[in-house]
C-alpha positions in Angstrom: 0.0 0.0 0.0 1.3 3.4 -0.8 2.2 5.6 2.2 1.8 8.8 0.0 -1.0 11.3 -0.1 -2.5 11.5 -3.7 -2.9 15.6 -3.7 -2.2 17.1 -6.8 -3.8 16.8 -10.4 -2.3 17.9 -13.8 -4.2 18.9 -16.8 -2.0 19.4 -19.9 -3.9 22.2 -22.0 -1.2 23.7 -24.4 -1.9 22.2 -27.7 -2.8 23.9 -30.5 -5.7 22.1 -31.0 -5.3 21.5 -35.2 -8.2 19.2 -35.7 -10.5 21.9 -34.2 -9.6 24.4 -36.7 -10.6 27.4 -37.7 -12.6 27.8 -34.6 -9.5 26.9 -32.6 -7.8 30.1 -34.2 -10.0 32.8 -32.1 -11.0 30.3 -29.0 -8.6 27.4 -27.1 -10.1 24.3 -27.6 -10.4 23.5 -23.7 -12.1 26.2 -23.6 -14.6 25.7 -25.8 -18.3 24.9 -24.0 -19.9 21.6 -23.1 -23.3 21.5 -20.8 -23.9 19.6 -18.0 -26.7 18.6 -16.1 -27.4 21.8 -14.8 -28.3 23.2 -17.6 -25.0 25.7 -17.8 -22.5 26.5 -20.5 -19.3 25.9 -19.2 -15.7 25.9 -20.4 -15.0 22.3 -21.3 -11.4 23.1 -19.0 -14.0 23.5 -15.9 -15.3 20.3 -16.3 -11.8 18.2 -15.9 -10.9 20.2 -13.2 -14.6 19.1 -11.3 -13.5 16.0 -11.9 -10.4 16.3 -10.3 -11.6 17.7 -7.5 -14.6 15.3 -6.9 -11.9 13.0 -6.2 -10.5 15.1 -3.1 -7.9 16.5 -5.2 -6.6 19.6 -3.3 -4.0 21.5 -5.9 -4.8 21.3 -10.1 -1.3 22.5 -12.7 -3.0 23.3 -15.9 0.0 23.4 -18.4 -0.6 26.5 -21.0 1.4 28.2 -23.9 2.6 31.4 -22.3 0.8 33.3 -24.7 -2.4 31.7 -23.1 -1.7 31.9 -19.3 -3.9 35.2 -19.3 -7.1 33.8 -20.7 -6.7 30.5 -18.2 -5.9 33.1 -15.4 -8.8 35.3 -16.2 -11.7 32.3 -16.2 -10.0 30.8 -13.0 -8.6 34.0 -10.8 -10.3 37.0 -12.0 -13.3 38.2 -10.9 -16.2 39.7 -13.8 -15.8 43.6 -14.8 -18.2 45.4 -12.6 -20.1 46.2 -15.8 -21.0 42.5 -16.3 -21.5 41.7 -12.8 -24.4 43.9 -12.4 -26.0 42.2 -15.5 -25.9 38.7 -13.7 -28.6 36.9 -11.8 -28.0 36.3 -8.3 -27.3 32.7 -9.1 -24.9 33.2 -11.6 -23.2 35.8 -9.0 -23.1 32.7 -6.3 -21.9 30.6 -9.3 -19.3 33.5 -10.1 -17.6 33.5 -6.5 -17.8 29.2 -6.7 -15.5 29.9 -9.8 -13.0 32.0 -7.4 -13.1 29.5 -4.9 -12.0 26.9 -7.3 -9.2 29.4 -8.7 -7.5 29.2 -5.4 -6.4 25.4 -5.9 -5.5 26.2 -9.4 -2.0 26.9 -11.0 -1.1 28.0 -14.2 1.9 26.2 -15.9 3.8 27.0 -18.6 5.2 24.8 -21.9 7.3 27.3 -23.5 7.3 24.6 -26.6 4.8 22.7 -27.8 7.2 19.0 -28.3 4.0 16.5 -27.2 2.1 15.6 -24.8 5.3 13.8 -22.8 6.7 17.1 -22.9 3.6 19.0 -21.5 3.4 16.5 -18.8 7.4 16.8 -18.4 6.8 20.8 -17.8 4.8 19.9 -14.0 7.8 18.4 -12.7 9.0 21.2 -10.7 5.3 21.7 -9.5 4.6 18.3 -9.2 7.3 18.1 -6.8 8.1 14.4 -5.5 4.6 13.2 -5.1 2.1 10.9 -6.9 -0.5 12.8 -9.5 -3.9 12.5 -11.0 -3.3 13.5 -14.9 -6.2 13.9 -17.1 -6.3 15.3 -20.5 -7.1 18.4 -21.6 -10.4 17.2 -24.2 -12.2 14.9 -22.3 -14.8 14.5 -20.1 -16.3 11.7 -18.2 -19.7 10.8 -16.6 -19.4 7.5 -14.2 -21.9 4.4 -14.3 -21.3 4.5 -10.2 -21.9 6.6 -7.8 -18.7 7.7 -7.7 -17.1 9.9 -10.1 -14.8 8.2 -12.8 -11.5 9.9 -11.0 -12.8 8.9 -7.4 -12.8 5.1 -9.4 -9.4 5.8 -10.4 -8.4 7.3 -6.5 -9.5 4.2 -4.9 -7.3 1.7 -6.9 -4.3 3.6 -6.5 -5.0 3.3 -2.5 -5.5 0.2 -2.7 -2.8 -1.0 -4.9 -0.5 1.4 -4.5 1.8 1.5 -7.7 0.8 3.5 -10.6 -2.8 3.2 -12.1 -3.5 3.5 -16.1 -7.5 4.3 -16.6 -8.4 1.8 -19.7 -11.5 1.4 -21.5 -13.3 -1.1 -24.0 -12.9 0.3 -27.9 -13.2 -1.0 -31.2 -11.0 -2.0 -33.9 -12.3 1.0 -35.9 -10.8 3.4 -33.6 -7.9 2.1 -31.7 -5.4 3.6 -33.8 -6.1 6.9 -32.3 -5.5 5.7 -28.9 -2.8 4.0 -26.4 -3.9 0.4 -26.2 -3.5 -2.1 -23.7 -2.7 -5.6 -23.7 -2.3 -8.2 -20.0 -4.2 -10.6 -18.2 -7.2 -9.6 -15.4 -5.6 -9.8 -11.5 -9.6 -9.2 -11.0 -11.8 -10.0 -13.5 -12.8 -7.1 -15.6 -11.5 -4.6 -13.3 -7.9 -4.8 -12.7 -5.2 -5.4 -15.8 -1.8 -7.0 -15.3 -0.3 -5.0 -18.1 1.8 -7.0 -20.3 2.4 -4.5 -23.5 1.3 -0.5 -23.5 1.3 0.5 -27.6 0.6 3.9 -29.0 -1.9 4.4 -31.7 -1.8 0.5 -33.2 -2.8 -0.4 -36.7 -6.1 -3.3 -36.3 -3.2 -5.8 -37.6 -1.3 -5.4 -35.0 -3.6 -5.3 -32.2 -4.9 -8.1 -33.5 -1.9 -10.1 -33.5 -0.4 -8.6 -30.1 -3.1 -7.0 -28.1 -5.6 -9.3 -27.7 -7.0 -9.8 -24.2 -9.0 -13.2 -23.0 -12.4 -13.2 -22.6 -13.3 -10.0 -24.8 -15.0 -10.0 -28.1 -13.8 -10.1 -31.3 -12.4 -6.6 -32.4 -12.5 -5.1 -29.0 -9.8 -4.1 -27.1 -8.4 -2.2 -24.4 -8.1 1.4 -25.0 -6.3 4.4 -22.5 -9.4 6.1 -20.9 -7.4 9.4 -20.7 -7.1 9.0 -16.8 -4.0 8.2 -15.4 -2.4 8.1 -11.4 1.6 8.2 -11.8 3.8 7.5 -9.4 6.8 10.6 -10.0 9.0 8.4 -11.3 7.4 9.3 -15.3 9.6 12.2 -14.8 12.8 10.4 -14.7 11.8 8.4 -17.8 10.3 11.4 -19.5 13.5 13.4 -18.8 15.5 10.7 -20.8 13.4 10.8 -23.4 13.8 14.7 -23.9 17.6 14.4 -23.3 18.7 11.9 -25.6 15.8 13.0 -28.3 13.8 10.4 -28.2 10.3 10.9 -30.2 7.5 9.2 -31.8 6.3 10.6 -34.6 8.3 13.7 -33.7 7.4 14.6 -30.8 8.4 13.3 -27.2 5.2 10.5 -26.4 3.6 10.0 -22.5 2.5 6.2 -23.5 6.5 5.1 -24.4 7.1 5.7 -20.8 4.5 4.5 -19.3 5.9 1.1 -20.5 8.9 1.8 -19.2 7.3 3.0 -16.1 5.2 -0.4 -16.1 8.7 -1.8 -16.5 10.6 -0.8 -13.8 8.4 0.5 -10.7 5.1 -1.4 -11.5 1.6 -0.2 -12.8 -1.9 -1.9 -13.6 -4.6 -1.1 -15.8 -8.3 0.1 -14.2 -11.2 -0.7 -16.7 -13.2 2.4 -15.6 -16.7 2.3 -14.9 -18.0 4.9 -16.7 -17.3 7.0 -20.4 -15.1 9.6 -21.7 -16.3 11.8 -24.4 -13.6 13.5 -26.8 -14.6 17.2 -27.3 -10.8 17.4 -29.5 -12.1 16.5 -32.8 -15.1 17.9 -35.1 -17.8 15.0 -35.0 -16.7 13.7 -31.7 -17.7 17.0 -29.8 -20.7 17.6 -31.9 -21.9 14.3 -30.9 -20.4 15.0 -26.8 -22.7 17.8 -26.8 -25.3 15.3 -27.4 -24.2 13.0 -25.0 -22.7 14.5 -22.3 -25.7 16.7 -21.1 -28.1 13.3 -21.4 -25.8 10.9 -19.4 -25.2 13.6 -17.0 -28.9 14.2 -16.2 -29.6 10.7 -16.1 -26.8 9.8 -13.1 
């Protein structure tokens, strides 16, 4: 059992977020809005860090482009102009002051160059500091099929394994070449992974061949959920990766160390009970707007 408090969350935000252009040009895709079940427009950004915090997460490093720190500081730390606080309703003026109280766990981080996601999660180390984290990606959000949020899932495996957790899902052939995929054998049947391979973005061949998993269908295999708990250790392995130039598909890859990671200090694979909705592509976040609100309201 791990002896160290799980306190910190990071939330890599500083892509440029290519697929979502030309609306990406004038607005951050993580900021871009997604409603939940109350009914209110909120920055997609807000939601991840909810999440975070429904788990007991106390401190959240969202890592920006330092052009981009002011627009995350403004949503987070700064209150509305005077002229548009008089325009809100008193529940949107409760909601405004909720936002402030949230800004106070928040920090800003900075990726002064955009080399991959490795890279963006290499830039918290300092923050970070020594201790385990909860990192979540920047375009997606999650509704649970528990009672417990998708990240609280994730929280209560790490206490009760105590090495590092990797949140995995159930996906198709027809899309696993977009994702990390996961191959092992269940420790607990269809809950906990022994992880015997982590692969980046596979073709269908060679999941086929390589990534098969007992007892699942035909065609399905195990996907990353984007929801990870690391043990600081990824740093290490992420800092040899950046010295000695190591990339995949030129740029320096979280899922290359995560085997290593797997390799050296241990991790297991959570199939989470619950979704995760990509708002990072076109038709995905058209159809999350759909979705989202619906399975939200029914939970």
């Amino acid at each position: 059992m791990s002896q160290k408090q799980l306190r910190k969350a990071v939330i890599p935000a500083a892509g440029f977020g290519t697929r979502m252009y030309p609306a990406t040009k004038v607005l951050k895709k993580e900021l871009l809005p997604i409603i939940g079940s109350d009914g209110r427009a909120k920055p997609i950004i807000l939601a991840i860090v909810e999440e975070a915090i429904s788990a007991g997460i106390e401190q959240v490093g969202i890592v920006v482009q330092e052009s981009d720190r002011d627009l995350f500081y403004d949503l987070f730390k700064s209150p509305p102009k005077p002229e548009l606080w008089q325009k809100l309703s008193a529940e949107n003026k409760e909601y405004s002051e909720y936002l402030q109280t949230i800004g106070d766990r928040i920090t800003i981080l900075t990726q002064t160059e955009q080399e991959g996601y490795g890279h963006a999660v290499f830039c918290a180390q300092d923050w970070v500091n020594d201790e385990p984290f909860l990192l979540l990606l920047g375009d997606h959000v999650y509704t649970s099929k528990l009672d417990i949020s998708c990240a609280q899932q994730m929280v209560k495996t790490y206490q009760k394994t105590g090495t590092s957790v990797i949140g995995i899902t159930v996906m198709n052939a027809d899309i696993i070449h977009k994702a990390g995929c996961v191959s092992g054998s269940w420790k607990t049947e269809k809950s906990i992974l022994e992880i015997e391979q982590i692969y980046e973005k596979p073709t269908v061949e060679y999941a086929r061949e390589h990534l098969r998993v007992s007892s699942m269908a035909d065609d399905e295999f195990l996907g990353i959920f984007g929801m990870y708990i690391l043990e600081p250790e990824i740093f290490d392995l992420l800092a040899t990766d950046i010295n000695h130039n190591q990339r995949y598909k030129g740029e320096f890859q979280l899922t290359t160390c995560l085997d290593k990671l797997r390799k050296e200090k241990g991790a297991i694979a959570y199939l989470v009970q619950g979704k995760y909705y990509d708002t990072g592509m076109p038709l995905f976040y058209r159809q999350t707007m759909i979705d989202y609100y619906s399975n939200t309201v029914n939970q």
